[in-house]
BAFI-3210 file (N, C-alpha, C; in Angstrom, 3 decimals, decimal comma, padded with zeros to 6 digits):
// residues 160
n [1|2|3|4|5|6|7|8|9|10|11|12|13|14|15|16|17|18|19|20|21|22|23|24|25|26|27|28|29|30|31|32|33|34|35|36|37|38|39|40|41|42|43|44|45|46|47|48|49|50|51|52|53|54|55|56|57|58|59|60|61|62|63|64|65|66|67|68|69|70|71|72|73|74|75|76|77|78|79|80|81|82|83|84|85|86|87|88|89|90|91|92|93|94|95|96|97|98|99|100|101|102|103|104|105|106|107|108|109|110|111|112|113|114|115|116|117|118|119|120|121|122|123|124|125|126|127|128|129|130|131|132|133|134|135|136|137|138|139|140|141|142|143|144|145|146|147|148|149|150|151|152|153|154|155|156|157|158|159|160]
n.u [-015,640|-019,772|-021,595|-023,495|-026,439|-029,085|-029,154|-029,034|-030,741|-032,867|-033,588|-034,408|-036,804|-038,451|-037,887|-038,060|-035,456|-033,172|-032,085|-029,833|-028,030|-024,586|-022,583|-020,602|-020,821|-023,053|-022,804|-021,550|-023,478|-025,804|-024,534|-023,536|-025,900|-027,026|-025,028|-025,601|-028,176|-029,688|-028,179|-028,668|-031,423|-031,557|-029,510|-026,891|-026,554|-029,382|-028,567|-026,079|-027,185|-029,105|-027,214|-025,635|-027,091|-027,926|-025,706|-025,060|-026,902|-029,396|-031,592|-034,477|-038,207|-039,140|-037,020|-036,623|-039,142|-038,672|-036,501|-037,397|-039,897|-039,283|-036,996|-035,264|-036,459|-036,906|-033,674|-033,545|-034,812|-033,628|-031,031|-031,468|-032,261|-029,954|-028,429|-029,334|-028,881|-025,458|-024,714|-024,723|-022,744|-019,441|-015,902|-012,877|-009,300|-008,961|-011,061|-014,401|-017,109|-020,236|-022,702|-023,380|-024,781|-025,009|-026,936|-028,966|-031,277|-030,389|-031,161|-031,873|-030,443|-032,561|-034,604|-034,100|-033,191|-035,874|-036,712|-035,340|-035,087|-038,136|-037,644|-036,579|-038,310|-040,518|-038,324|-038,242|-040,897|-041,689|-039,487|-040,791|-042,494|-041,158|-040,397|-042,390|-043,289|-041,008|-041,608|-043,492|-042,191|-040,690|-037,824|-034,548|-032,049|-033,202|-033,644|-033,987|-036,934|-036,024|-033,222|-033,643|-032,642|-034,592|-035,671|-037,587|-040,507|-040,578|-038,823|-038,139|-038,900|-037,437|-037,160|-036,948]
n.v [-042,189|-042,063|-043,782|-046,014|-045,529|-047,406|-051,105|-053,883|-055,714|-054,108|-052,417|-054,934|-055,534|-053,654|-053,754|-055,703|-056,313|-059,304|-060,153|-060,988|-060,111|-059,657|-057,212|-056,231|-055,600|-053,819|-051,742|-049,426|-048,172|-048,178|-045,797|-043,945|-042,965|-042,674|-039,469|-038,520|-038,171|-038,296|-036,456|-033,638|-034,074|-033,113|-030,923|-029,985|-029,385|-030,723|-033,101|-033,549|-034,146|-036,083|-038,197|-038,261|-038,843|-041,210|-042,668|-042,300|-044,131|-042,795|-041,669|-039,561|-038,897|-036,375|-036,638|-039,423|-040,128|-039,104|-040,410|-043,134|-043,194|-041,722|-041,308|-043,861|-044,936|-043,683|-043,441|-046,005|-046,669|-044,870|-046,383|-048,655|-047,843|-046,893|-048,921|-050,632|-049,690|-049,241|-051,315|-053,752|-054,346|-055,289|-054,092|-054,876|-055,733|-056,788|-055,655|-054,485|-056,670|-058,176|-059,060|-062,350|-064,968|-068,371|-070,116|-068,596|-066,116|-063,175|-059,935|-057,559|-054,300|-052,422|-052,871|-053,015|-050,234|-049,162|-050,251|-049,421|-046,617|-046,417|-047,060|-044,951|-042,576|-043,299|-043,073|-040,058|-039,095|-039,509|-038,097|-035,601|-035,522|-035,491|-033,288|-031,262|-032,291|-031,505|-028,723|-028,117|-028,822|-028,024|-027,886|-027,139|-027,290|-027,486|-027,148|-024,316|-023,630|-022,899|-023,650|-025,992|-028,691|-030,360|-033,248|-033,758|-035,507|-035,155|-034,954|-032,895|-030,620|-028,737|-028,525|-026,237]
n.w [062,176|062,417|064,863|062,673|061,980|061,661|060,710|058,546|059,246|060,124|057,623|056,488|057,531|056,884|053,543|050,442|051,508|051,679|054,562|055,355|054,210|053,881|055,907|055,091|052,990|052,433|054,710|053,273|052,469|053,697|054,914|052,929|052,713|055,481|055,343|053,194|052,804|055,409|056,997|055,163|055,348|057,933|058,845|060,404|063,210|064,214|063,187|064,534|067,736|067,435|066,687|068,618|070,701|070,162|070,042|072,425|073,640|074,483|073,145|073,202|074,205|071,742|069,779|069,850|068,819|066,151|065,505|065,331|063,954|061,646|060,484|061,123|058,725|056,604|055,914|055,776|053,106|051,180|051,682|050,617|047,777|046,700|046,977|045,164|042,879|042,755|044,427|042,568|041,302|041,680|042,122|041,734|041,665|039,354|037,482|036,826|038,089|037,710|040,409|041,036|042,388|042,623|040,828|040,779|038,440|037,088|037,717|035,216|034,226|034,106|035,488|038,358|038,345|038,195|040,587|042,538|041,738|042,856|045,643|046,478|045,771|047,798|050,046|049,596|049,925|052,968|053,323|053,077|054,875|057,489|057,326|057,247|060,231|061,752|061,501|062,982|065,723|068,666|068,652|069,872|068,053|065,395|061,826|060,202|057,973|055,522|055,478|054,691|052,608|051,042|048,904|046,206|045,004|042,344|039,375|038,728|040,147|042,686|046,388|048,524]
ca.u [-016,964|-019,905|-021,957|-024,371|-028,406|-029,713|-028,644|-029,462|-032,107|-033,878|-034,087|-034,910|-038,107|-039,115|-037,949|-037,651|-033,719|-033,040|-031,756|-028,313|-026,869|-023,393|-022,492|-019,462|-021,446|-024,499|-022,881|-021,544|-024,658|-026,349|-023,424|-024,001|-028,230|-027,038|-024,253|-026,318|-029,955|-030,107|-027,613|-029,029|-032,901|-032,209|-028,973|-026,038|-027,172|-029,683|-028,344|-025,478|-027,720|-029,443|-026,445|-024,377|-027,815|-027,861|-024,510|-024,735|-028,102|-030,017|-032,233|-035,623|-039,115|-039,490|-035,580|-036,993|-039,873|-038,118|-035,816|-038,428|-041,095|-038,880|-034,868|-034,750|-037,059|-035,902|-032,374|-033,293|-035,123|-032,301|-029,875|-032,164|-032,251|-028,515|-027,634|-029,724|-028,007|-024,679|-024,491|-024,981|-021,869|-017,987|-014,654|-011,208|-008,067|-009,316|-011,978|-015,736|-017,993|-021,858|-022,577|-024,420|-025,015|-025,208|-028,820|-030,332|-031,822|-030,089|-032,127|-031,194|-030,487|-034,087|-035,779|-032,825|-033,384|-037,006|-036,815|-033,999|-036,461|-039,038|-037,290|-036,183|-039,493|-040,796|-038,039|-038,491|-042,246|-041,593|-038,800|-041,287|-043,623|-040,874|-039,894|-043,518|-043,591|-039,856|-041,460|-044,326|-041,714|-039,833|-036,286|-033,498|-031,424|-034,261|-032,948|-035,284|-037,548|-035,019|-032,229|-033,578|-032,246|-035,195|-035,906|-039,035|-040,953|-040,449|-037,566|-037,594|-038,815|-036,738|-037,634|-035,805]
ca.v [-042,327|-042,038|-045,206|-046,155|-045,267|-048,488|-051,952|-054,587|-056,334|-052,858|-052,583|-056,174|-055,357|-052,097|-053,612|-057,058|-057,281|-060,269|-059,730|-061,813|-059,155|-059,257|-056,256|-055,610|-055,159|-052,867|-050,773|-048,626|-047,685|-047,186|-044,945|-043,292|-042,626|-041,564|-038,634|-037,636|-038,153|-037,866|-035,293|-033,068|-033,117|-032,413|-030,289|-030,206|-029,405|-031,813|-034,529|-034,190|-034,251|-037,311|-039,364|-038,331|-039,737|-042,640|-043,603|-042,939|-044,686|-041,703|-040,480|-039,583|-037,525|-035,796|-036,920|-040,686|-040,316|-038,780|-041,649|-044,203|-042,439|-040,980|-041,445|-045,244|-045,893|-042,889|-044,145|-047,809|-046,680|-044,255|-047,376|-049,562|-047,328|-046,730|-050,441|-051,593|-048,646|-049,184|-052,264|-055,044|-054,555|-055,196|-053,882|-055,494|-055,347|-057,087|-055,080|-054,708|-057,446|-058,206|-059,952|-063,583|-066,275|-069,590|-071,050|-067,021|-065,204|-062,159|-058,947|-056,061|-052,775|-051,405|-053,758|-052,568|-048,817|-048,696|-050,622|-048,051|-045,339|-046,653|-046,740|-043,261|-041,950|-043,781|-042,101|-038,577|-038,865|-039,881|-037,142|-034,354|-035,273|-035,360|-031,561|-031,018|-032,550|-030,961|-026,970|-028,389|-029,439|-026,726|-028,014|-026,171|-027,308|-027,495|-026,156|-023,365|-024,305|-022,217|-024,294|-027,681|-028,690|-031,404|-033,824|-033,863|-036,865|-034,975|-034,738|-031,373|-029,538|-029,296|-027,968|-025,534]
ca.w [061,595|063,913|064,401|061,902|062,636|061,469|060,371|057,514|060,010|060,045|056,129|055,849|058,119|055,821|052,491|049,995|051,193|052,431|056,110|055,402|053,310|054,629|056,688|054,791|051,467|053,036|055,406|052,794|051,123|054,651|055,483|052,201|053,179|056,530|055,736|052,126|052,884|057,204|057,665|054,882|056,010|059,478|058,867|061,230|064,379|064,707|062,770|065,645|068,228|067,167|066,186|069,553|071,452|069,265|070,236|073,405|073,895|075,285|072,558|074,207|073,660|070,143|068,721|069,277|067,778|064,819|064,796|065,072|062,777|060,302|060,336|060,461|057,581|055,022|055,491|055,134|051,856|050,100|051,276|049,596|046,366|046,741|047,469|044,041|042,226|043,308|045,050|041,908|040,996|042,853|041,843|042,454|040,698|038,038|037,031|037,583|037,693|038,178|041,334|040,612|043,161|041,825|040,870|040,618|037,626|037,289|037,153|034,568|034,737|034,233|036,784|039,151|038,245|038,636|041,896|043,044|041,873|043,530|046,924|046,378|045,954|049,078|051,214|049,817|050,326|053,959|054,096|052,688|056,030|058,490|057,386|058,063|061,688|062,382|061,626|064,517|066,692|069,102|069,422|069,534|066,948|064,447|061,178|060,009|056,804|054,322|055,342|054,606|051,061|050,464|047,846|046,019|043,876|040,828|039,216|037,906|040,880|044,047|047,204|049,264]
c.u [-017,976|-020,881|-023,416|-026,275|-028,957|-028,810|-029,562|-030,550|-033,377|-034,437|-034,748|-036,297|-039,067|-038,916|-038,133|-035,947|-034,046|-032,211|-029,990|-027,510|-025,697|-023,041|-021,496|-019,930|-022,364|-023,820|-022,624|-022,210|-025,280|-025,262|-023,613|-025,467|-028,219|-025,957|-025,119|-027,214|-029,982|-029,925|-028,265|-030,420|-032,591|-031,082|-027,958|-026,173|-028,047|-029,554|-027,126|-025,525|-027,913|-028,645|-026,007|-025,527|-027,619|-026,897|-024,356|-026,132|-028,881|-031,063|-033,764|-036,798|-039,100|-038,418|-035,970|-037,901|-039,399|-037,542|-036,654|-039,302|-040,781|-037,460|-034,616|-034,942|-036,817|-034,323|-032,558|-033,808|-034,160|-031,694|-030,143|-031,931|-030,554|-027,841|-028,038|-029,098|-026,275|-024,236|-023,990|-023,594|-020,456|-016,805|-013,455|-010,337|-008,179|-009,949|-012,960|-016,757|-019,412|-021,877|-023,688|-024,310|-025,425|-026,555|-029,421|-030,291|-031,045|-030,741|-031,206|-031,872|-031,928|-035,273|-034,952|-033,287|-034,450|-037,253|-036,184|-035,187|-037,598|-039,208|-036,899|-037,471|-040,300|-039,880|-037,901|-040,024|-042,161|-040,557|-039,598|-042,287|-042,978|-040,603|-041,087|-043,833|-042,272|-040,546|-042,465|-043,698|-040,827|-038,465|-035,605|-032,318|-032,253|-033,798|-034,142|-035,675|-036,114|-033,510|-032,173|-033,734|-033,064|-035,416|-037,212|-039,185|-041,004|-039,402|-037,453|-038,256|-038,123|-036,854|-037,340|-036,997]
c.v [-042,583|-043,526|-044,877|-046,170|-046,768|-050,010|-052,709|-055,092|-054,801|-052,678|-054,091|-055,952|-054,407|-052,823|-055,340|-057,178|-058,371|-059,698|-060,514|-061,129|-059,007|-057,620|-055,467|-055,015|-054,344|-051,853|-049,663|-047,808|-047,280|-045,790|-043,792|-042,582|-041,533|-039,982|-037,934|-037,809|-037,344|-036,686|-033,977|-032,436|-033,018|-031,470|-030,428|-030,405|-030,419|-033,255|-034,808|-034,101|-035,401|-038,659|-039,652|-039,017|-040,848|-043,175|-043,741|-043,702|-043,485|-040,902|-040,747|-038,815|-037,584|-036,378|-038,598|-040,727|-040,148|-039,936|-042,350|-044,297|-042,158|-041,011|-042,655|-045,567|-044,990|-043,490|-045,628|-047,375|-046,171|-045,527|-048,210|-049,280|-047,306|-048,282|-051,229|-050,614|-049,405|-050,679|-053,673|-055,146|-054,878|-055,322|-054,455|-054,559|-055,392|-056,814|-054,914|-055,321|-057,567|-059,466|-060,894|-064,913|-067,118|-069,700|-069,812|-066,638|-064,053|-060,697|-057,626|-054,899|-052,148|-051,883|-052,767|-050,826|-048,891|-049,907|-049,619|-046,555|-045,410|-046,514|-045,356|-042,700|-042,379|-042,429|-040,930|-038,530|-038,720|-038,387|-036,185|-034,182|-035,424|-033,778|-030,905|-031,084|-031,538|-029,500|-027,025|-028,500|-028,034|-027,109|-027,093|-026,022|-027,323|-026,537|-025,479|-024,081|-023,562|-022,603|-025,341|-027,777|-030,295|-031,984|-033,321|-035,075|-036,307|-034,180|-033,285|-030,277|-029,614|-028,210|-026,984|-024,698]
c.w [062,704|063,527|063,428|062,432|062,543|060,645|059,059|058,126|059,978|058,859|055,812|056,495|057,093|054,158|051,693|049,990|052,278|054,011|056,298|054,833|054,143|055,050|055,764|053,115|051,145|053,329|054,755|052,252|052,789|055,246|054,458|052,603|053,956|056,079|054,468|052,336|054,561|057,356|057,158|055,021|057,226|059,751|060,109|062,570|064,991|064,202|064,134|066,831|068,320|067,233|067,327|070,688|071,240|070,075|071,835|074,449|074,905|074,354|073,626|073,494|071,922|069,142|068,963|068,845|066,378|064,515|064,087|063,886|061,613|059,758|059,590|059,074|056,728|055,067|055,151|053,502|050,820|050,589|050,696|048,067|045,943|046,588|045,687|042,614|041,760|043,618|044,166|041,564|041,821|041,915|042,371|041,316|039,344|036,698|037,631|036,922|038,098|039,632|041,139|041,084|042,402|041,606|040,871|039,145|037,704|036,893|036,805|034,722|034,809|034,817|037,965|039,446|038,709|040,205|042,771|043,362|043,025|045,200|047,443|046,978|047,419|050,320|050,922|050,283|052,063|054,611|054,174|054,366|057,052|058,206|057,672|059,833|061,980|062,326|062,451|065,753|067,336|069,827|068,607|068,179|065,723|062,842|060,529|058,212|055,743|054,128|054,956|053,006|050,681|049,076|047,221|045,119|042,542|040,462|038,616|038,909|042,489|045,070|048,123|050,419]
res [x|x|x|x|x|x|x|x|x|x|x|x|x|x|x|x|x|x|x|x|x|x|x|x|x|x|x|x|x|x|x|x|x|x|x|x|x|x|x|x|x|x|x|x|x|x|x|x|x|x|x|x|x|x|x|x|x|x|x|x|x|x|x|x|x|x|x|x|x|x|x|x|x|x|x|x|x|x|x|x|x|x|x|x|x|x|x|x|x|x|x|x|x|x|x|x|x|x|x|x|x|x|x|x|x|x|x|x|x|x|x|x|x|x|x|x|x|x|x|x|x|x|x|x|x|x|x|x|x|x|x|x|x|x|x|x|x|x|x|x|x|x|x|x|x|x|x|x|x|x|x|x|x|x|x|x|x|x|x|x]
***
């Protein structure tokens, strides 16, 4: 697995998570963001470009701005939407239960959803204007506009 783009301290800067979210309870949902959200707007090529800088601390020029400008904070937002989706709940053997720290309120499903939503829409908006800057930009791996399988903010039209 290659390393992860961003961490819980990164989303806690961009969103209302708390920044203590255990690692072991996040990373899946950013891991999720990055291989279904990242990889798909910037397509193979330059998603493994990006990542293989990433890791090996060398991104530079136009692929850090992208990070900076546009990577980190759509993946913190889908892992956000993904994490309040997804996340409230935890499976064992036993079954699956709601997760509920002592002394909290617990917020239902349709606070949850339209918070989820809400983060969604954030990082497609954000994706729709990096696929804008990427058909300005002249790198090589660049996947041409007809390859990029974008989101859109409304659910019944999708972008291609």
């Amino acid at each position: 697995m290659n390393k992860l783009l961003i961490t819980i301290q990164d989303i806690a800067k961009l969103s209302g998570f708390d920044g203590n979210i255990d690692n072991d309870s996040i990373n899946p949902f950013i891991f999720m963001a990055q291989i279904n959200d990242i990889k798909r707007i910037l397509g193979d090529t330059l998603y493994l470009k990006i990542v293989s800088d990433f890791d090996n601390d060398v991104l530079t020029g136009d692929y850090l701005d992208i990070y900076n400008n546009y990577i980190s904070i759509i993946q913190s937002y889908y892992t956000c939407s993904y994490y309040l989706q997804l996340g409230v709940a935890k499976v064992s053997q036993n079954g699956a239960y709601l997760v509920t720290p002592e002394k909290t309120e617990q917020i239902f499903d349709d606070k949850t959803d339209k918070m989820a939503d809400k983060y969604e829409k954030l990082g497609v908006s954000l994706e729709l204007k990096l696929i804008e800057v990427l058909d300005g930009l002249n790198l090589p791996e660049r996947p041409t506009p007809s390859d990029i399988n974008a989101k859109s903010n409304f659910n019944w039209i999708r972008v291609k």
